[in-house]
C-alpha positions in Angstrom: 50.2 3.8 62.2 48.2 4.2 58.8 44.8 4.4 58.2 44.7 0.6 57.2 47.0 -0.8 60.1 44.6 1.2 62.4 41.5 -0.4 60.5 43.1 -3.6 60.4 43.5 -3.6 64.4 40.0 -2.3 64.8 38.7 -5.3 63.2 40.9 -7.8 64.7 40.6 -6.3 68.0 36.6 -7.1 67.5 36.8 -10.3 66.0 39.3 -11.3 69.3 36.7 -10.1 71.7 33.8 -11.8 69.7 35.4 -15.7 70.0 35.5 -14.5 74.2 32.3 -12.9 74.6 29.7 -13.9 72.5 26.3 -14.7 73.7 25.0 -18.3 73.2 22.2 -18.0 71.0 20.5 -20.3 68.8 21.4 -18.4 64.9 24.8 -18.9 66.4 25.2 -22.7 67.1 26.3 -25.3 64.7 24.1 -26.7 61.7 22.1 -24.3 62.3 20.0 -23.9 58.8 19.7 -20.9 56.3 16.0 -20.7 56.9 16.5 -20.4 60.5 19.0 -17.7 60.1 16.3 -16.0 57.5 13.7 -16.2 60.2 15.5 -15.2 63.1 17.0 -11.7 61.0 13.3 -11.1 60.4 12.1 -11.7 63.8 15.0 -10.0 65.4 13.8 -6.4 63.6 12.7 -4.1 66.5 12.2 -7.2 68.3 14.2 -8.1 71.4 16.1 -10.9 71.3 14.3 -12.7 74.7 11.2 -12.3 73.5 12.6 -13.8 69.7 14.2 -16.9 70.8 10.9 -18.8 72.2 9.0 -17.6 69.3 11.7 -18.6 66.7 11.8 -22.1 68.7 8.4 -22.7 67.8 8.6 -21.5 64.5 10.9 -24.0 63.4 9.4 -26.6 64.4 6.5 -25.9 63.3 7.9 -25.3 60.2 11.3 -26.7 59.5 12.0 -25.4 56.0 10.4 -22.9 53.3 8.3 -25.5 51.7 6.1 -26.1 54.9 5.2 -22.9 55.7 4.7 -21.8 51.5 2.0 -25.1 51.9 0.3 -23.1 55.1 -1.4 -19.8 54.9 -0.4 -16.4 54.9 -3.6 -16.5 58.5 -1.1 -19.5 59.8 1.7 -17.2 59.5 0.0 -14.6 61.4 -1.6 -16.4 63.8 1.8 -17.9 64.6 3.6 -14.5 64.9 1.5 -14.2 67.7 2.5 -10.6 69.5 6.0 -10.5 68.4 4.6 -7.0 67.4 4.8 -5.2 63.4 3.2 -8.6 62.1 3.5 -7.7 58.7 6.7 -9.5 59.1 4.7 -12.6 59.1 3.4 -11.8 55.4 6.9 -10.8 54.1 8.2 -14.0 55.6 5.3 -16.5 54.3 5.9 -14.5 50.8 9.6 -15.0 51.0 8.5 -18.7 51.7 6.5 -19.0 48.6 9.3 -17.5 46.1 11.8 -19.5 47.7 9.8 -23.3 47.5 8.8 -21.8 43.9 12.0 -20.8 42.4 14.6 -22.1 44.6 13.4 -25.8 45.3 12.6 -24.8 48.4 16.4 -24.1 48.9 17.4 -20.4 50.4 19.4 -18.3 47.6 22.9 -17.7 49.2 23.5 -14.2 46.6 23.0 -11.0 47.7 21.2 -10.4 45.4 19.2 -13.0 45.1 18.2 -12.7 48.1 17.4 -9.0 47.9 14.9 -10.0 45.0 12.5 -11.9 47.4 9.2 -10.5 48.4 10.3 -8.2 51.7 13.8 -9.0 51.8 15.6 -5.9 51.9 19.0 -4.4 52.3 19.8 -5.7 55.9 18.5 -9.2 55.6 19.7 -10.1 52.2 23.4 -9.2 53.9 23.1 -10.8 57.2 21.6 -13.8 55.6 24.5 -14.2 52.8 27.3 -13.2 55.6 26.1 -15.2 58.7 24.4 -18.6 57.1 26.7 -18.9 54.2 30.0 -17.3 55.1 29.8 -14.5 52.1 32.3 -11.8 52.5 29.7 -8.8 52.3 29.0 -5.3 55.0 26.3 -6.1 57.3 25.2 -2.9 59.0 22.4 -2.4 62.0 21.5 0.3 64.2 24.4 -1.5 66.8 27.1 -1.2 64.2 26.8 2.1 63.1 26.7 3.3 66.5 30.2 1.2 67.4 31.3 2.6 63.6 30.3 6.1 64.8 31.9 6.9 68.6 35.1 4.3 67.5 35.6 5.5 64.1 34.3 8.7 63.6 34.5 10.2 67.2 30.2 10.7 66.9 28.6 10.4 70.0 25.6 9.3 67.5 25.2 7.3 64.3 22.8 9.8 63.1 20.0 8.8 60.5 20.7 5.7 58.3 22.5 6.3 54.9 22.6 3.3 53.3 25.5 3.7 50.8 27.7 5.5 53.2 27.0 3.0 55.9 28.0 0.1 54.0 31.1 1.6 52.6 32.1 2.3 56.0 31.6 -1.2 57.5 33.7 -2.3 53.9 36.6 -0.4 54.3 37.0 -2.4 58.0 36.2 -6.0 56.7 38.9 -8.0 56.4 39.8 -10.4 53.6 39.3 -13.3 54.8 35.3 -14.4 54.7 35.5 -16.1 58.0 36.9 -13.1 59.4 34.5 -11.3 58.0 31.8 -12.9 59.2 33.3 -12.4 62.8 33.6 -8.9 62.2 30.5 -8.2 61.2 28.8 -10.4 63.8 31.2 -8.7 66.3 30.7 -5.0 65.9 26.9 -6.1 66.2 27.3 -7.8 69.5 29.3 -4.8 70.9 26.6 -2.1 69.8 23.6 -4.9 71.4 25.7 -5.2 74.9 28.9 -2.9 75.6 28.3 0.2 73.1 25.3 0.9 74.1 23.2 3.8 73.2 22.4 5.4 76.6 25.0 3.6 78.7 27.6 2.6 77.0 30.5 0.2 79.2 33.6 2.1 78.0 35.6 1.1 80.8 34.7 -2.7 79.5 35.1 -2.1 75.7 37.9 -3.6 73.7 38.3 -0.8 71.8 38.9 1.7 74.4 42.3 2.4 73.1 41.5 2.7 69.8 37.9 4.5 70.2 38.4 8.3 68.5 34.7 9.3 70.7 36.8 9.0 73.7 39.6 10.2 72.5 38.2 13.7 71.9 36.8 13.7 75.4 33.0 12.3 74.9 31.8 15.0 72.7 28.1 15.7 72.9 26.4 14.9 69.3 25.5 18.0 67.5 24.3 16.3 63.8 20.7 15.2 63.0 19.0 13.0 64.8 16.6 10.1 63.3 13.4 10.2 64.5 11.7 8.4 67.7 9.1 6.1 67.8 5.7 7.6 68.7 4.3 6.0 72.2 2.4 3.0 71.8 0.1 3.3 74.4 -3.2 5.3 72.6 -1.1 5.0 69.5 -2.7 3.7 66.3 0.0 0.6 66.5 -2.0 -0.1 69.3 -5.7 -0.2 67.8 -4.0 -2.1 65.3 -2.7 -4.7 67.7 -6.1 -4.9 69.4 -8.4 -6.0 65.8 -5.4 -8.3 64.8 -5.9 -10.6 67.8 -9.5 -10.6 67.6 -9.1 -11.7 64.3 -6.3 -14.4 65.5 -8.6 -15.4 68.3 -11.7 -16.1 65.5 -12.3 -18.8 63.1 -14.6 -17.1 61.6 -15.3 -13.7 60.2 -15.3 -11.1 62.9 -18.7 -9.0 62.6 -17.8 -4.9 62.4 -19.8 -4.4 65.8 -17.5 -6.7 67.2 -14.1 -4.7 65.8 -16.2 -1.4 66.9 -16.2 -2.4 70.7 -12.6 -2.9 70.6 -11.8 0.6 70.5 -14.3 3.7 71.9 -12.6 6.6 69.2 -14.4 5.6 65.6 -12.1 7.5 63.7 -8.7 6.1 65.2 -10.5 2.8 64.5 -11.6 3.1 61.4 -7.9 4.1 60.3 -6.7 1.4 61.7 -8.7 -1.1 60.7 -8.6 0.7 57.0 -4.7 0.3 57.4 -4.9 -3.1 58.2 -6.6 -3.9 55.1 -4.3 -2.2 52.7 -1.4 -3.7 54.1 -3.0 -7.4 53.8 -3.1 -7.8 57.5 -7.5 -8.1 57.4 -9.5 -8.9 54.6 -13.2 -8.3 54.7 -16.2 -5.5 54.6 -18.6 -4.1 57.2 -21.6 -6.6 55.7 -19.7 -10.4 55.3 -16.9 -9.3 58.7 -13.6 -9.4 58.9 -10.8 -12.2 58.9 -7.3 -12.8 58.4 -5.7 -13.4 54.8 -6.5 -16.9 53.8 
């Protein structure tokens, strides 16, 4: 078999499995609108999807379309996110909001890169956006797909650290033709990464490409290449000082006076960074004297 039969069978043999096994979630069904698919990618970085799917719910209808939440706040936005946790999401999302009601008609760009040029948008999104709400034939590559691309492909127990380029041109080379197919594919290796390829436990006895997978063909080989790094703890972690001011300042109407924000924390120099961090990333706006709030 060549290289492009065996590709081609890889990809059909995902797309097969997909139409059986795909979870029922709400970015999936029917009608369901660009914006919502925009949202949802956003939401669904480092986020699980459980704890996205409520949140996303109220979201929408709260705000149906880019023009209702570019009339609302940047503090709405926040306030909204709620603890779905790295809330700058909620700014890159209200500014993506803003350029879209702007300079789309309120109307989500279906071009890569388009797409790409809105505030926060980046590689990912842009893709995912373009593939799964409008049907474009384009690479979408997450952490689940290069991990599938790795052990089935590549015989890598690991993915390794994230190379852009090479990532895509890997997922291209086993996209097929056909932009529906595409989009299956590309949704497909996803789902297999999120619940059969797993990273610690991975289900090989239950994976459709058992057959084809080169990892398990060489006999499981432990990864020897580097690694990408781990998230620090959160617990004690300035993430979490960080979480702490931010619903404060959700929970206030007002400015929130600096001894308040000092209580919230007992180490002054942990807190002060992350406060100070807050602040350049336009997450808090305010001084010691006047208090602190979120953007307006």
């Amino acid at each position: 078999m060549s290289v492009r039969e065996a590709d081609g069978e890889l990809a059909s043999t995902v797309v097969e499995w997909f139409a059986a096994n795909a979870r029922d979630l709400p970015w999936r069904r029917p009608g369901f609108s660009a914006w919502g698919t925009l949202v949802s990618e956003i939401m669904l970085q480092q986020t699980p999807v459980a704890r996205v799917i409520p949140r996303l719910e109220q979201w929408l209808a709260r705000w149906p379309n880019p023009d209702a939440l570019a009339a609302d706040s940047p503090a709405d936005a926040v306030r909204a996110w709620d603890r779905l946790g790295y809330p700058r999401r909620a700014l890159r999302l209200h500014a993506a909001a803003v350029a879209i009601s702007e300079q789309y008609g309120g109307e989500v760009p279906r071009d890569v890169d388009a797409l790409l040029a809105l505030p926060g948008i980046g590689e990912y999104t842009a893709r995912a956006v373009a593939a799964f709400a409008f049907g474009v034939r384009t690479p979408v590559v997450d952490v689940n797909t290069r991990r599938v691309l790795a052990r089935a492909v590549a015989g890598q127990g690991e993915a390794g650290p994230a190379r852009s380029r090479a990532d895509l041109a890997a997922m291209e080379a086993l996209l097929p033709s056909d932009p529906a197919e595409a989009r299956a594919f590309n949704a497909g290796a996803m789902e297999l990464g999120q619940t059969v390829c797993t990273a610690r436990t991975p289900r090989c006895e239950s994976c459709p490409l058992a057959r084809l997978c080169a990892w398990r063909a060489a006999g499981y080989p432990a990864y020897a290449g580097p690694t990408a790094p781990r998230q620090a703890r959160f617990e004690g972690s300035d993430r979490q000082v960080r979480g702490l001011i931010l619903r404060e300042l959700r929970h206030s109407d007002t400015a929130v006076p600096a001894d308040v924000i000092e209580s919230l924390w007992p180490d002054a120099v942990q807190r002060e960074r992350a406060l100070a961090s807050l602040l350049v990333d336009g997450l808090a706006l305010g001084d010691p004297s006047s208090g602190y709030s979120l953007p307006g």
